[in-house]
C-alpha positions in Angstrom: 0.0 0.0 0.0 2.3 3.0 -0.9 -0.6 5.8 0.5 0.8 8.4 -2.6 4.2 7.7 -1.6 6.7 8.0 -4.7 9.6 5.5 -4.8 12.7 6.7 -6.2 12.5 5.3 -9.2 9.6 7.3 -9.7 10.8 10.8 -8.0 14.3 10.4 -9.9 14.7 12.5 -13.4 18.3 12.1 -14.9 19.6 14.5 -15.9 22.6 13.1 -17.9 20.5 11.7 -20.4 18.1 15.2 -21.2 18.6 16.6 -24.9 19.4 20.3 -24.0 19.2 20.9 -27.9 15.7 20.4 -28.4 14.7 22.8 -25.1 16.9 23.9 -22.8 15.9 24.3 -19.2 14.2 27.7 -18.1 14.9 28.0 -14.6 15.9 31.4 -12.8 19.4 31.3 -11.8 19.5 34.4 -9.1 22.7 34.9 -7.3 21.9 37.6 -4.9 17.8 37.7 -4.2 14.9 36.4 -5.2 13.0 39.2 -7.2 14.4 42.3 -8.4 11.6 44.5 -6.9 12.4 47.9 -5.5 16.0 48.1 -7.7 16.2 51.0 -9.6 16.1 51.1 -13.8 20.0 50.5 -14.0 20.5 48.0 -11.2 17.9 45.7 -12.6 19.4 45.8 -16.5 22.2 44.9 -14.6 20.6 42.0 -12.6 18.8 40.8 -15.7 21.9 40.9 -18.0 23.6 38.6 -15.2 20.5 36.2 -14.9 20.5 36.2 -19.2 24.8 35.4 -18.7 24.4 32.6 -16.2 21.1 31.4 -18.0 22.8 31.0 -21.5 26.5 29.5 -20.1 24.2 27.6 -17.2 26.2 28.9 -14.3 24.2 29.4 -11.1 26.5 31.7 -9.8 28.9 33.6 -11.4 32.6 34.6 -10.8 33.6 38.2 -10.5 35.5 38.2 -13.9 32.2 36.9 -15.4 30.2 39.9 -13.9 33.1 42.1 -15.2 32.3 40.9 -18.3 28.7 41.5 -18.1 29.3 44.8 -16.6 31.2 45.8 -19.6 28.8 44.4 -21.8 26.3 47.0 -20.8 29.0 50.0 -21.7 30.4 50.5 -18.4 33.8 50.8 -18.2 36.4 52.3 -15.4 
């Protein structure tokens, strides 16, 4: 009588075997908060061009040479 218990069998999805060419996962991969409520106009370009960067390379978090490079993707420079 399993009572809507799932076994692991059932519960387990590998991974290793899904065709990333035919869709590609589309999960949120936030480094620093859940939302990006209450940042202002340049803060969240910036938050989505990071979320885009690690979405596109799948990274969930990103190294601060990779934010460089997304920081300077958006024109910024020194």
């Amino acid at each position: 009588m399993s009572q809507g218990l799932e076994t692991p069998s059932e519960s387990f999805v590998d991974r290793r075997s899904y065709d990333f060419t035919v869709a590609p996962p589309c999960v949120e991969r936030r480094q620093f908060t859940n939302s990006h409520e209450g940042l202002s106009p340049d803060a969240r370009e910036l938050a989505v061009a990071i979320d885009s960067y690690k979405m596109r390379h799948r990274r969930r978090f990103i190294t601060y040479e990779e934010m460089l490079s997304v920081v300077r993707s958006l024109g910024y420079h020194k």
